[in-house]
Jmol script that loads the backbone (N, CA, C; Angstrom):
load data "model"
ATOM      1  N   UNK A   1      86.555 -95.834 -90.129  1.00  0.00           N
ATOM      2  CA  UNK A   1      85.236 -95.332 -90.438  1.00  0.00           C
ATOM      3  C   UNK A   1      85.172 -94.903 -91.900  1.00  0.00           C
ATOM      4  N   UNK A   2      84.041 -94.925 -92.329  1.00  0.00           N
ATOM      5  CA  UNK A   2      84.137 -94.635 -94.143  1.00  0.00           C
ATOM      6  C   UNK A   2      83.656 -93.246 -93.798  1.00  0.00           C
ATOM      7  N   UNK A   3      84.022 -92.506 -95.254  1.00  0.00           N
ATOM      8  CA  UNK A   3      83.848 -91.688 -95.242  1.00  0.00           C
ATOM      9  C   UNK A   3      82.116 -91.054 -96.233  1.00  0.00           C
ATOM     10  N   UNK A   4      81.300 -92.211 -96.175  1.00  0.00           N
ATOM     11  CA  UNK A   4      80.370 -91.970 -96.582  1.00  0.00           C
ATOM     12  C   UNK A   4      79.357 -90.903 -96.153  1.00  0.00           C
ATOM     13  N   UNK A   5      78.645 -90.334 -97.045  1.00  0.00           N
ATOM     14  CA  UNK A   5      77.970 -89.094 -96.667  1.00  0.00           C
ATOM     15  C   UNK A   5      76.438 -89.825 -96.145  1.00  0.00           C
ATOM     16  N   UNK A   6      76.758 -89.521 -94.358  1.00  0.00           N
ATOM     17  CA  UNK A   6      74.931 -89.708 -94.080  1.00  0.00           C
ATOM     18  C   UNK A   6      73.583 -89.061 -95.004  1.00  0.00           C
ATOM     19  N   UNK A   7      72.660 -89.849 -95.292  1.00  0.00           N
ATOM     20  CA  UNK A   7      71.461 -89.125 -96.032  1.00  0.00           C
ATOM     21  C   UNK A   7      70.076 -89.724 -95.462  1.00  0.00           C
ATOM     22  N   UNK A   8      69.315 -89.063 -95.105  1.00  0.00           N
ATOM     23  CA  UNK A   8      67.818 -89.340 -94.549  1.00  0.00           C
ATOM     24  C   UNK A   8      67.182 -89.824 -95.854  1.00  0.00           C
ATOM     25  N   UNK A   9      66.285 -90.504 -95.254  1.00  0.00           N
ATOM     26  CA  UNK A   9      65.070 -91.592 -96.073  1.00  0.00           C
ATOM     27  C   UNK A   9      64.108 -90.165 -96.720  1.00  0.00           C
ATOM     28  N   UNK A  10      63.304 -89.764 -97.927  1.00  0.00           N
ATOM     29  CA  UNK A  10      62.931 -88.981 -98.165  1.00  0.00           C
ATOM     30  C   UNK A  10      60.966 -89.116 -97.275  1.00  0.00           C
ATOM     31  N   UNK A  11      60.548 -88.199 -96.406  1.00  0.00           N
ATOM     32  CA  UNK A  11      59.496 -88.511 -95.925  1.00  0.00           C
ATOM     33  C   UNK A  11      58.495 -87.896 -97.002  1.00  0.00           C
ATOM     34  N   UNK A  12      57.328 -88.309 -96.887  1.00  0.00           N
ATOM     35  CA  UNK A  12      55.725 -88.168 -97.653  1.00  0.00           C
ATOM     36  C   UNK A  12      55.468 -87.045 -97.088  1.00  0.00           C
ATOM     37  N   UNK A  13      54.516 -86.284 -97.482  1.00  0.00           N
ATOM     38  CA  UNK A  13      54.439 -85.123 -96.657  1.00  0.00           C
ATOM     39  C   UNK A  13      53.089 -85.122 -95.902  1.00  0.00           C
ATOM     40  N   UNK A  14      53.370 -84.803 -94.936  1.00  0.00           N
ATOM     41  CA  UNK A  14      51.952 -84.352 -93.508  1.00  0.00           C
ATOM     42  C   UNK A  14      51.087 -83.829 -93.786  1.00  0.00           C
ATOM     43  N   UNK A  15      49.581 -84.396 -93.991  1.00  0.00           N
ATOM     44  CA  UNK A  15      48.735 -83.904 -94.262  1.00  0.00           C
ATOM     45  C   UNK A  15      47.646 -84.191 -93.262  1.00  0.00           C
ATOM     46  N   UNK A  16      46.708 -83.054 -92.640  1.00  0.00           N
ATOM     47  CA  UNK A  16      45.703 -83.201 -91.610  1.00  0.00           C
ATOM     48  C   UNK A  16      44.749 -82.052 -91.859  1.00  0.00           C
ATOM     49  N   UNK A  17      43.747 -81.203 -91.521  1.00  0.00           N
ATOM     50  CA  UNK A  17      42.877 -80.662 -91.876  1.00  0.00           C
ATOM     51  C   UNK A  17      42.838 -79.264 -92.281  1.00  0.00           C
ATOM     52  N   UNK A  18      44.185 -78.839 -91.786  1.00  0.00           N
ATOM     53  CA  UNK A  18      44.896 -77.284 -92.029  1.00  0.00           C
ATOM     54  C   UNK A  18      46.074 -77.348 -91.907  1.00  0.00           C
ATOM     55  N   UNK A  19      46.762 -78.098 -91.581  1.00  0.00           N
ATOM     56  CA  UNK A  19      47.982 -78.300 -91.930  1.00  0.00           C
ATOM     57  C   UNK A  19      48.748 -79.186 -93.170  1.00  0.00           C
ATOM     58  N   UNK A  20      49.946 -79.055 -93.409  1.00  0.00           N
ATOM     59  CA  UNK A  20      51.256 -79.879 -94.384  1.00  0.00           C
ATOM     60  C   UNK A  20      52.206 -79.635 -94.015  1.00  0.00           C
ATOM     61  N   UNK A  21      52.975 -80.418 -93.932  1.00  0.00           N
ATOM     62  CA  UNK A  21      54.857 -80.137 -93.573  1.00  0.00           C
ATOM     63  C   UNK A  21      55.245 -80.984 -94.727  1.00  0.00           C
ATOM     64  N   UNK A  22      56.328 -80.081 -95.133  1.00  0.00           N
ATOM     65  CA  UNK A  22      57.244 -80.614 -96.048  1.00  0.00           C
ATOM     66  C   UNK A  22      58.529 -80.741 -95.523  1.00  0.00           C
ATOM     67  N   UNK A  23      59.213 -82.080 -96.066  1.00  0.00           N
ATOM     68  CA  UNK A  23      60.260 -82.123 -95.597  1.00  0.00           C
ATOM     69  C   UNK A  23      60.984 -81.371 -96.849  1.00  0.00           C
ATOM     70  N   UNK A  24      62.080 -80.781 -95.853  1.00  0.00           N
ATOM     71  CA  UNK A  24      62.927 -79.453 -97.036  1.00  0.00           C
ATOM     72  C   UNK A  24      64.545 -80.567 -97.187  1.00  0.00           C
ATOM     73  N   UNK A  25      65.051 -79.670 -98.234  1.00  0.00           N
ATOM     74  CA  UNK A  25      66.932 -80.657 -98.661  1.00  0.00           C
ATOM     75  C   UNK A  25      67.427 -80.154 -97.630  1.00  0.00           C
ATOM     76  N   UNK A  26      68.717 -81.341 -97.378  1.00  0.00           N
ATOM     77  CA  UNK A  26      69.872 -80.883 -96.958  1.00  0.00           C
ATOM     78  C   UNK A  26      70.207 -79.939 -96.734  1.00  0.00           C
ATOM     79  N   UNK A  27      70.875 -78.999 -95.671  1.00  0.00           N
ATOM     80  CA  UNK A  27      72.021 -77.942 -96.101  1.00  0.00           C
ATOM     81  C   UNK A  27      73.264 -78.926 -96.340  1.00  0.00           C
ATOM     82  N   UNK A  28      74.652 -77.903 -95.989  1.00  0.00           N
ATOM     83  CA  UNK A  28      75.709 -78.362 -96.091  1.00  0.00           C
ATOM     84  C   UNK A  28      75.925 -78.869 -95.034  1.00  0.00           C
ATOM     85  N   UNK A  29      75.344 -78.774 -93.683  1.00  0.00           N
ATOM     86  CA  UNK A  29      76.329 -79.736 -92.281  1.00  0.00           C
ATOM     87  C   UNK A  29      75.008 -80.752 -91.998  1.00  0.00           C
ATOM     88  N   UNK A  30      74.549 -81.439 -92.874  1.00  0.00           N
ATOM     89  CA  UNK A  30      73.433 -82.168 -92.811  1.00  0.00           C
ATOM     90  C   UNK A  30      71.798 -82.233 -92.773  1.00  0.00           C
ATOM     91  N   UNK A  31      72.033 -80.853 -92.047  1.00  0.00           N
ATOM     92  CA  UNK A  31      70.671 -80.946 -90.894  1.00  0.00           C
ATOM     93  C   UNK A  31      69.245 -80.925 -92.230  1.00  0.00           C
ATOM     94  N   UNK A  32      68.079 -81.714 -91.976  1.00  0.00           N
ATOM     95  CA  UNK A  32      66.710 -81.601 -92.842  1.00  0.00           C
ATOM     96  C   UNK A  32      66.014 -81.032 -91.806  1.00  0.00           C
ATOM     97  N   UNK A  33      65.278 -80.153 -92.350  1.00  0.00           N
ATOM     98  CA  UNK A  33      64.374 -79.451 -91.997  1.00  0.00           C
ATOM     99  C   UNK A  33      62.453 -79.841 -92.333  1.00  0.00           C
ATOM    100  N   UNK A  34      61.953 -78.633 -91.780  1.00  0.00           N
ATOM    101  CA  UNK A  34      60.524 -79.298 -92.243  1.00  0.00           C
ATOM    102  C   UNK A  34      59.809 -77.926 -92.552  1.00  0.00           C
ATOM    103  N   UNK A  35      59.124 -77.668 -94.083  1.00  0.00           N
ATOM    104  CA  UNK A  35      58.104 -76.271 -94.029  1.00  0.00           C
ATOM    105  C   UNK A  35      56.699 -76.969 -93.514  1.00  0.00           C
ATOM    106  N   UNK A  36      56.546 -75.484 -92.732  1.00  0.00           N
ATOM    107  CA  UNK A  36      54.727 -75.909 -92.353  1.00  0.00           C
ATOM    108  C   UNK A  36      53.687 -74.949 -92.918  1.00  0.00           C
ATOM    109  N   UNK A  37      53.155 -75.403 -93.593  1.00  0.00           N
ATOM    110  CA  UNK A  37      52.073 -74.975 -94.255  1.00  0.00           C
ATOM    111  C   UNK A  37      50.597 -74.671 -93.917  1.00  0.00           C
ATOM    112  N   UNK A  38      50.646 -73.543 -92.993  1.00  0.00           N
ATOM    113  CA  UNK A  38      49.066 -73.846 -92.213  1.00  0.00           C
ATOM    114  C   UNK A  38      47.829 -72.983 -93.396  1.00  0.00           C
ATOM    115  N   UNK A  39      46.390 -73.565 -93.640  1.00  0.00           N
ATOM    116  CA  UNK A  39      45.394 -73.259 -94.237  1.00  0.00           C
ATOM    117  C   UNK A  39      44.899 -72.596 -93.890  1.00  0.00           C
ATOM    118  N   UNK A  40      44.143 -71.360 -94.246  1.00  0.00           N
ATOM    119  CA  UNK A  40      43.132 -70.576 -93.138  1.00  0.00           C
ATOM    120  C   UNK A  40      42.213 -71.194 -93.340  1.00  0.00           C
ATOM    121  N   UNK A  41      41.853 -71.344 -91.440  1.00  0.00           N
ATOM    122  CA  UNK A  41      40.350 -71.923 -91.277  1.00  0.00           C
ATOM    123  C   UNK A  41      39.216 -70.653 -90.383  1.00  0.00           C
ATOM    124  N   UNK A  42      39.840 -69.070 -90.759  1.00  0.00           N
ATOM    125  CA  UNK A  42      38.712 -68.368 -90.288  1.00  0.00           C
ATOM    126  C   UNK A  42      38.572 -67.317 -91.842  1.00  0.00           C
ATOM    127  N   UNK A  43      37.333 -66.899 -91.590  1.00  0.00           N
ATOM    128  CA  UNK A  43      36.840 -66.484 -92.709  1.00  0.00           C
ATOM    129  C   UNK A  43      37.003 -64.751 -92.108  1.00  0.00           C
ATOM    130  N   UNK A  44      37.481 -63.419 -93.181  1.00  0.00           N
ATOM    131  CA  UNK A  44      37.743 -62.450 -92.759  1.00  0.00           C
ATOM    132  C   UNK A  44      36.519 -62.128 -93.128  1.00  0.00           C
ATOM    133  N   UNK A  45      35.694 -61.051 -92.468  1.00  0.00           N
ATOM    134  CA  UNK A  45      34.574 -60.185 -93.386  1.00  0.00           C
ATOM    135  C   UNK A  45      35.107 -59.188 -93.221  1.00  0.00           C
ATOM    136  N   UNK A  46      34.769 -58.167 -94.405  1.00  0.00           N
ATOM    137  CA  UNK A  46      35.176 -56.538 -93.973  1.00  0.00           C
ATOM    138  C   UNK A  46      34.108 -56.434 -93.366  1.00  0.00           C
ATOM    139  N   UNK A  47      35.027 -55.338 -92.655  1.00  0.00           N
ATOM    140  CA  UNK A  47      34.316 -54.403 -91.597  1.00  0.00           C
ATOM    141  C   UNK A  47      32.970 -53.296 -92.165  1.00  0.00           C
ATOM    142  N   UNK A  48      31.818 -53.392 -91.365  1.00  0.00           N
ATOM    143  CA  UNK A  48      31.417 -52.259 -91.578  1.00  0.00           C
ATOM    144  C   UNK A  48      30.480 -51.703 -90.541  1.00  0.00           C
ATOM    145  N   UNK A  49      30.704 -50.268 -90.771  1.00  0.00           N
ATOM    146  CA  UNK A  49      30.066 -49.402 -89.678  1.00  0.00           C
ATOM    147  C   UNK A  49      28.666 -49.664 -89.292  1.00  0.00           C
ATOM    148  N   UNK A  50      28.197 -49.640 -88.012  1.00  0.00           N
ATOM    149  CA  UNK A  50      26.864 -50.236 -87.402  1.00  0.00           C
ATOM    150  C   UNK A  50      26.082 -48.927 -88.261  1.00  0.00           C
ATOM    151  N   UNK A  51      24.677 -48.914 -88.482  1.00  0.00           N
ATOM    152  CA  UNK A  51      24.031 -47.854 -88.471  1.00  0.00           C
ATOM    153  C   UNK A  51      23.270 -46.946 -87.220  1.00  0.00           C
ATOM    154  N   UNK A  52      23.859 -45.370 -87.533  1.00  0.00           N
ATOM    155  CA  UNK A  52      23.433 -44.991 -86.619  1.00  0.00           C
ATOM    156  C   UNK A  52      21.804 -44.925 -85.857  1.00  0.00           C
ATOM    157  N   UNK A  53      21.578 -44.627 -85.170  1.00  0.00           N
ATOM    158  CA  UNK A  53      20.149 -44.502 -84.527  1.00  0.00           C
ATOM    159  C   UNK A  53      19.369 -43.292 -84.938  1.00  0.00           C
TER     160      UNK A  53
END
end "model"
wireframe off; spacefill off
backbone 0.3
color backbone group
């Protein structure tokens, strides 16, 4: 068996309407990972007190 170092194909990154994943490097025992990047899709308002009666 050679002793060549396995390496993954580099992927494009995931894009859909609130989301992205990035594919992340190597560690040292191979493994690729993925960041996920979610968008906010709700809008905050501040709060404010009702008026009283």
């Amino acid at each position: 068996m050679s002793e060549e170092k396995k390496t993954r194909p580099k992927v494009p990154d995931g894009r859909s309407r609130y989301l992205v994943t990035r594919q992340k490097e190597a560690n040292e025992k191979g493994y690729i990972g993925y960041d996920t990047i979610w968008e906010p899709f709700q809008k905050e308002v501040k709060y404010e007190t009702p008026k009283r009666p």
